[in-house]
C-alpha positions in Angstrom: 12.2 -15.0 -8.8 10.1 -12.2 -7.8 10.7 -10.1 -5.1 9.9 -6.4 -3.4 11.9 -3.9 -3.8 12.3 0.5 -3.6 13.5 2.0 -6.5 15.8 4.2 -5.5 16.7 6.3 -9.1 16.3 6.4 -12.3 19.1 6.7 -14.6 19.0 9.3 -18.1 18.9 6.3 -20.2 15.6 4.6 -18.6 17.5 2.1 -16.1 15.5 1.9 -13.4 17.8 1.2 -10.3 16.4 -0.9 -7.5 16.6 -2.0 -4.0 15.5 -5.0 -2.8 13.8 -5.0 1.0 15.4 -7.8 1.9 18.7 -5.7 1.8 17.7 -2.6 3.6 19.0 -3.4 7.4 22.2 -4.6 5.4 22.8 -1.3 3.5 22.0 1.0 6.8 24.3 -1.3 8.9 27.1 -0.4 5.8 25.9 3.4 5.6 26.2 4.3 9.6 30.0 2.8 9.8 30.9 4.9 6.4 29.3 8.1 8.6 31.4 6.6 11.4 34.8 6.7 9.7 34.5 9.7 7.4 33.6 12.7 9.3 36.1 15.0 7.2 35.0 17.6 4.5 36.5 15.8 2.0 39.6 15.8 0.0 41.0 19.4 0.1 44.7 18.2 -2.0 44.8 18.0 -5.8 43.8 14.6 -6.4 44.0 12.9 -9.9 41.0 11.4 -10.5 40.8 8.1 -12.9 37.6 6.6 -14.1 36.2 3.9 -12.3 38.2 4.9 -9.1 36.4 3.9 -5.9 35.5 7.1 -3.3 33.2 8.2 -0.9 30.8 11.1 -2.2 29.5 13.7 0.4 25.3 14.0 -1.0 23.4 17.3 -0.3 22.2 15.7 2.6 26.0 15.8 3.9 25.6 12.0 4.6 28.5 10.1 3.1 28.1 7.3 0.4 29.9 4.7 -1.9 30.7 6.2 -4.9 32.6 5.3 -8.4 34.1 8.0 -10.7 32.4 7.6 -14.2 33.5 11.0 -16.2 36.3 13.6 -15.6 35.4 17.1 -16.4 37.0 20.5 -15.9 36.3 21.3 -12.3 34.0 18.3 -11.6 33.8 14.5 -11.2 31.0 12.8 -12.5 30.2 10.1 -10.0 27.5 7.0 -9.5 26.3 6.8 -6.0 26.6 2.9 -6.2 24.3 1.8 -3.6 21.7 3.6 -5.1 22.2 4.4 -9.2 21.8 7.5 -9.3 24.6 10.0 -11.5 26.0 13.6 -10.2 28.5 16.4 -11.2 30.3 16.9 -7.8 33.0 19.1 -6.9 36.5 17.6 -5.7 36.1 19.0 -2.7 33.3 16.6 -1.6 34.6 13.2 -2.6 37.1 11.1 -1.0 39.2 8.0 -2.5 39.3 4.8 -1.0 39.1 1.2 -0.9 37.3 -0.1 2.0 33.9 -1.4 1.2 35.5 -3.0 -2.1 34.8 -6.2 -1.2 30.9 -5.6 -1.0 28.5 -5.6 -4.3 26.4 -2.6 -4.4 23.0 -2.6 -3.1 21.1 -1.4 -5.8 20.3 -3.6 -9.0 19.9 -2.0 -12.6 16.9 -3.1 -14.4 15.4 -2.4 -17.9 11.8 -4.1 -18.6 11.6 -7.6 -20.4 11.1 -7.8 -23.9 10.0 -3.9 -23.6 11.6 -1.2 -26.6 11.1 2.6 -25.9 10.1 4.1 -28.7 13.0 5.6 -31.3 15.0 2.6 -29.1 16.1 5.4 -26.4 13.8 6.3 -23.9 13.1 10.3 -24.5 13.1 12.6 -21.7 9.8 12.8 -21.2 9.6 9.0 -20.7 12.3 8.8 -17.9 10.4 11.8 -16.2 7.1 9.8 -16.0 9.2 7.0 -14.9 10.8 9.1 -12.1 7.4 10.8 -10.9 6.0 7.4 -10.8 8.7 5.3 -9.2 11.2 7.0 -7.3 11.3 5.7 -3.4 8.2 4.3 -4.3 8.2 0.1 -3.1 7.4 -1.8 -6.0 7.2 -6.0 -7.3 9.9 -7.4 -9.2 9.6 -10.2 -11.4 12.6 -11.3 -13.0 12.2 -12.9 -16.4 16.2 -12.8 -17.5 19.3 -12.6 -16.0 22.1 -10.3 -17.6 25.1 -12.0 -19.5 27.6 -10.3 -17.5 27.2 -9.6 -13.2 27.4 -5.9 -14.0 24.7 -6.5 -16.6 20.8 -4.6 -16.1 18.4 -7.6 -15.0 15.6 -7.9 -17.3 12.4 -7.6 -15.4 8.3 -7.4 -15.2 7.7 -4.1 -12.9 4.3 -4.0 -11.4 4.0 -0.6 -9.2 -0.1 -0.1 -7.8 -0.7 -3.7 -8.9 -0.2 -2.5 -13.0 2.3 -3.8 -15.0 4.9 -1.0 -15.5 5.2 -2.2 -19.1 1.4 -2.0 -20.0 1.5 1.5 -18.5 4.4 2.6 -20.6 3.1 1.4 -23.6 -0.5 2.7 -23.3 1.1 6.2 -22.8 2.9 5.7 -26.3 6.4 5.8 -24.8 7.1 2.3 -25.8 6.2 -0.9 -27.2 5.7 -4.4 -25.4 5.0 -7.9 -26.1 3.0 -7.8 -23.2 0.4 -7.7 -25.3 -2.4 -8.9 -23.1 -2.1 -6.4 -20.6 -2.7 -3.2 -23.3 -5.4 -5.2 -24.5 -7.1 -5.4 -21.3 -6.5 -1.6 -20.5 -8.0 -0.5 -24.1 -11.1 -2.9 -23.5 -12.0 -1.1 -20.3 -11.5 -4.4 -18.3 -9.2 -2.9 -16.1 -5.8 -1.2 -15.6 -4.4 -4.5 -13.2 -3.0 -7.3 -15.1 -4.2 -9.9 -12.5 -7.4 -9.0 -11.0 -6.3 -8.1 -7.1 -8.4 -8.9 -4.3 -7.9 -8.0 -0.5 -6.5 -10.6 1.8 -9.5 -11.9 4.8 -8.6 -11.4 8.3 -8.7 -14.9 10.2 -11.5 -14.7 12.2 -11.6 -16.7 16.2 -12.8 -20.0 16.2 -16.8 -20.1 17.5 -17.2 -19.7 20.6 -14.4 -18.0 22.2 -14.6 -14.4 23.6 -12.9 -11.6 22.0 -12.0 -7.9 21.9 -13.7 -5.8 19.5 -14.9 -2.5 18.2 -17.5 -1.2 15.8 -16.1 1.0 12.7 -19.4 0.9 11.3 -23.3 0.6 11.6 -25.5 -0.5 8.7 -28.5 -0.6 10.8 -28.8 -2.4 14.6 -28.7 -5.7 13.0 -26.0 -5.3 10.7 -22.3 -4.2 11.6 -18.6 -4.0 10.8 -16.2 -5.1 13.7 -13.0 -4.6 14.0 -11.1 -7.1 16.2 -8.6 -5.2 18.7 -5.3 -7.2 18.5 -4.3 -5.0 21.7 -7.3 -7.0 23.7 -6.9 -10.1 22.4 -3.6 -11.3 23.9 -5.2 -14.4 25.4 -7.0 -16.0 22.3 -5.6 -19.7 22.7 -7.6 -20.7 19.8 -6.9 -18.4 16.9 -5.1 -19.4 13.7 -1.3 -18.5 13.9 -1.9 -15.6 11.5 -3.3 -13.7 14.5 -0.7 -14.2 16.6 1.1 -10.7 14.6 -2.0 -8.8 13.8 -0.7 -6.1 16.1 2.3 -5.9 14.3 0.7 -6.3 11.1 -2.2 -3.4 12.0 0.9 -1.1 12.8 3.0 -1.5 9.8 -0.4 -1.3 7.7 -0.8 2.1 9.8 3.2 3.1 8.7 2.7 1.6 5.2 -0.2 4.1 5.0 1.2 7.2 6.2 4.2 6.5 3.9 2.0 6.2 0.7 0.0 9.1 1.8 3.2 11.2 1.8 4.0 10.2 -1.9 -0.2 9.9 -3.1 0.0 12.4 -5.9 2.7 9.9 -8.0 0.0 7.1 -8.0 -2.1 7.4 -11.7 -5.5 8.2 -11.2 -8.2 5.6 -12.0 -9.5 5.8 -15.4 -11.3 2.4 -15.7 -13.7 0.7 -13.2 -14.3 -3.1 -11.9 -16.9 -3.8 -8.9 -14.9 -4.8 -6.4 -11.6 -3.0 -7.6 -9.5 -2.2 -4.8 -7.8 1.1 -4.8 -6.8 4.3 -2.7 -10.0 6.7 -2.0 -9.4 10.2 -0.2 -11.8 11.0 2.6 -13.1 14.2 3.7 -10.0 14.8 6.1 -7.9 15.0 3.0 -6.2 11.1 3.8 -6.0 8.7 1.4 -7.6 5.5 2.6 -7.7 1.5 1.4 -11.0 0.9 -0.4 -13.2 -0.9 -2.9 -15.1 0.2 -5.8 -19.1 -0.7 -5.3 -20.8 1.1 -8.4 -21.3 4.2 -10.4 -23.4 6.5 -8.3 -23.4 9.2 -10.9 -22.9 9.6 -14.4 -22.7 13.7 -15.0 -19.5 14.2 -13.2 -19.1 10.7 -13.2 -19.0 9.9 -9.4 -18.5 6.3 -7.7 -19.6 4.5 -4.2 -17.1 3.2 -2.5 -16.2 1.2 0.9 -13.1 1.9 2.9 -12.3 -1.5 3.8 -10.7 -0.9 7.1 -13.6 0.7 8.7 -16.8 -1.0 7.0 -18.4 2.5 6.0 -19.5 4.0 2.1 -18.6 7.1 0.6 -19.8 8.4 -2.9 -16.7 10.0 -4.4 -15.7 11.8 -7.6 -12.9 10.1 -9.6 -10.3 13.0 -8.7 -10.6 10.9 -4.9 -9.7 7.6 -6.9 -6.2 6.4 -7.1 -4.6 3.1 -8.1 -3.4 1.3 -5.3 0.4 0.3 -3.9 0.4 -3.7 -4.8 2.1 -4.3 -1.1 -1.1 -2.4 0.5 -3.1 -5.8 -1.0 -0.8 -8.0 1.3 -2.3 -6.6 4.7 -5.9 -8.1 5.6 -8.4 -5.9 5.7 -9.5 -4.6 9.5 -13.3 -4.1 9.4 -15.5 -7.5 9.1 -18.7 -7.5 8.6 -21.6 -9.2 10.8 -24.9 -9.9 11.8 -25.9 -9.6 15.4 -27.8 -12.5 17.0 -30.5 -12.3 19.9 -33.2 -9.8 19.1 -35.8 -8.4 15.8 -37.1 -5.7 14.3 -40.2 -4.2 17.1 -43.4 -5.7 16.2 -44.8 -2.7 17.7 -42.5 0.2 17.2 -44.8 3.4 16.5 -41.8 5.6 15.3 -42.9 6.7 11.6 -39.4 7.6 10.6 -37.6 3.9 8.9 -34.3 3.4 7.7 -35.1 4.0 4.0 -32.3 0.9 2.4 -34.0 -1.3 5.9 -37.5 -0.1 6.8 -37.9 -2.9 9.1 -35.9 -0.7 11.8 -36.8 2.3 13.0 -34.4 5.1 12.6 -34.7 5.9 16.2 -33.5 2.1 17.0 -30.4 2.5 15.1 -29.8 6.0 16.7 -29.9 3.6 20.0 -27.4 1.3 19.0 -25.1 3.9 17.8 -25.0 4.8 21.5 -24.4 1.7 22.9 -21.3 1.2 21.1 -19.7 3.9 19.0 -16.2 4.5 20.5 -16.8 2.1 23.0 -14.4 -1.5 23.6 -16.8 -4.2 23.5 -16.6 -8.0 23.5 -18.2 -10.7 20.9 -18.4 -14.3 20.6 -19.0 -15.7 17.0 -22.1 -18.2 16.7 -21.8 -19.2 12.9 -19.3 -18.5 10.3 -21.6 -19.0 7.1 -23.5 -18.6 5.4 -23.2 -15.2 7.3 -20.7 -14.1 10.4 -23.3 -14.0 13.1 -22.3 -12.9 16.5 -23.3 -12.4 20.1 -21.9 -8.4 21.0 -21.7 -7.8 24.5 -20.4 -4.8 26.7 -18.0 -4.8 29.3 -20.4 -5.6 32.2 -20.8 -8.6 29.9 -24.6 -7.5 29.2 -25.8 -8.0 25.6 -25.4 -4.6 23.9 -29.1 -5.3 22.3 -30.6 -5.7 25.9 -31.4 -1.5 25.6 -33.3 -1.8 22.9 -35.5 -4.4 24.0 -36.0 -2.3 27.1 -36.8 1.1 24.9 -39.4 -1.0 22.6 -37.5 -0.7 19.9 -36.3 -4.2 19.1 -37.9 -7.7 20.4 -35.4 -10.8 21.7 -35.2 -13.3 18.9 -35.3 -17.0 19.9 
């Protein structure tokens, strides 16, 4: 089975502690009624404590949670915050027994990695501290590959966090050994950090001939765009696959998703190998980190890579201090900028202006300079005329005129028949 999941800790022994998204509403239902009915301080008495007692355990965040007493000390109680793994030394004074909530399993599932052996069989402490950089409250996949003998047992699982197999990572930085064998291999041959070769999902696109909402992210020159269809406009496309029918749900949570990883950016590895067509994080000159693709090697001395943010349609060249690995879940969301060719008009027979687009000398500089005009930051419609072997389309403005029309009035592009 595999599934998503957050890890929510990492324990001292490497047992990586997750929780699934499928149980998240669950475990917030569970956590406002504990906040509910505790709203003491704690238990102010002498109390005698015995292992495995159930309690309630006051966090720094003076939020209550479901706890389990695991160690007796002096003045403290070592306790397990069950829903989510994770081990503290707390004073008395901020636990409380009880036995409501008994009756439901913990949220969180211990995991150790399949077939995976640290190295000196105990993973040191400078293993479980790459482990928590990497992983903590980060969302990750889980592929189970063994159940444990007992219910209380860790569940044996395949980790991949950024697309990479947890394993392979491990292993390459010498804190373990693996019989994943194929994975290093790959990593140590250059071909590629990601196990499986990842690839961005396609938007669907409106069937030919309907009318929709658009905007440009990006010009190539007049002829050649990137669109990005406005699921805000689009509310009465009859005729579009049922995938559209959330793309406005699906552009926000790509928006959240986003902002979330951008917040926890600095825990993703830095790309050290590099595949045409590699999809990874790329940070843009506002300091965000952004979905993109790798293109080529610009420059070899600082190494330096072109790259295309997928979302928008334009090229950056970056260093590889700007390259990070990417969240696999960010691969599940299509990608918002499509690129097309615009139908109806040519390149001026006659167009005196001296100054060419230097990659598409065919077009004046000034004529892309016009288009910009006609359509940066502006909401436009488009109808598509062919899906292959190119997406060709018709652009048009609100006023319905074709946005090309200007140029064929300022000589600087002809109408194509």
């Amino acid at each position: 089975k595999n599934f998503q999941a957050v890890v929510s800790s990492i324990g001292r022994d490497g047992t990586i502690y997750v929780i699934p998204k499928s149980f998240e509403i669950e475990l917030h239902k569970l956590m406002t009624e504990i906040q509910s009915k505790f709203k003491c301080l704690g238990l102010m008495e002498p109390y005698c404590w015995k292992k495995g007692e159930a309690c309630v355990v006051r966090g720094s965040d003076t939020m209550w949670y479901r706890g389990k007493v695991v160690e007796l000390g002096g003045s403290t109680v070592q306790v397990q915050y069950i829903d989510h793994g994770c081990i503290e030394w707390i004073p008395p004074c901020h636990l409380y027994p009880t036995t409501l909530y008994s009756d439901i399993p913990p949220f969180c599932i211990p995991c150790q990695l399949y077939k995976t052996v640290p190295i000196g069989n105990l993973w040191q402490q400078d293993a479980v501290d790459c482990l928590q950089e990497l992983l903590t409250n980060e969302e990750v996949e889980i592929h189970v590959q063994e159940l444990p003998d007992n219910p209380w047992g860790k569940l044996s699982i395949n980790l991949y966090f950024g697309g990479m197999s947890l394993s392979s990572f491990m292993a390459y930085q010498k804190y373990c050994v693996t019989e994943d064998c194929q994975d290093i291999l790959q990593m140590e041959l250059l071909e590629g950090d990601i196990p499986v070769s990842p690839s961005y999902v396609l938007p669907p696109l409106p069937i030919p001939g309907d009318t929709f909402a658009v905007r440009v992210t990006h010009l190539v020159s007049p002829k050649e765009v990137y669109i990005c269809l406005d699921p805000s406009k689009n509310l009465m496309q009859q005729s579009t696959t049922k995938g559209d029918a959330s793309s406005d749900l699906e552009l926000e949570s790509l928006d959240e998703a986003l902002k979330r990883c951008n917040r926890s950016v600095e825990t993703f590895p830095l790309l050290t190998h590099f595949r045409t067509g590699m999809p990874c994080l790329v940070e843009y000159q506002d300091g965000v980190w952004y979905r993109a693709k790798l293109l080529s090697i610009a420059e070899f001395d600082p190494v330096k890579v072109l790259v295309q943010f997928v979302d928008y349609g334009s090229f950056s060249v970056v260093p590889t201090s700007r390259l990070r690995h990417i969240p696999y879940h960010l691969l599940k969301y299509p990608v918002q900028a499509v690129r097309a060719l615009l139908a109806g008009f040519k390149p001026a027979l006659y167009d005196k202006n001296v100054k060419r687009i230097p990659y598409s000398p065919e077009w004046s500089l000034e004529a892309l300079w016009a288009m910009m005009e006609c359509v940066e930051g502006k909401q436009l419609s488009a109808s598509i005329l062919a899906l292959s072997p190119e997406v060709t389309i018709s652009l048009y403005e609100d006023d319905e005129n074709l946005v090309h029309m200007k140029l064929i009035e300022m000589g600087l592009a002809d109408l194509d028949e």
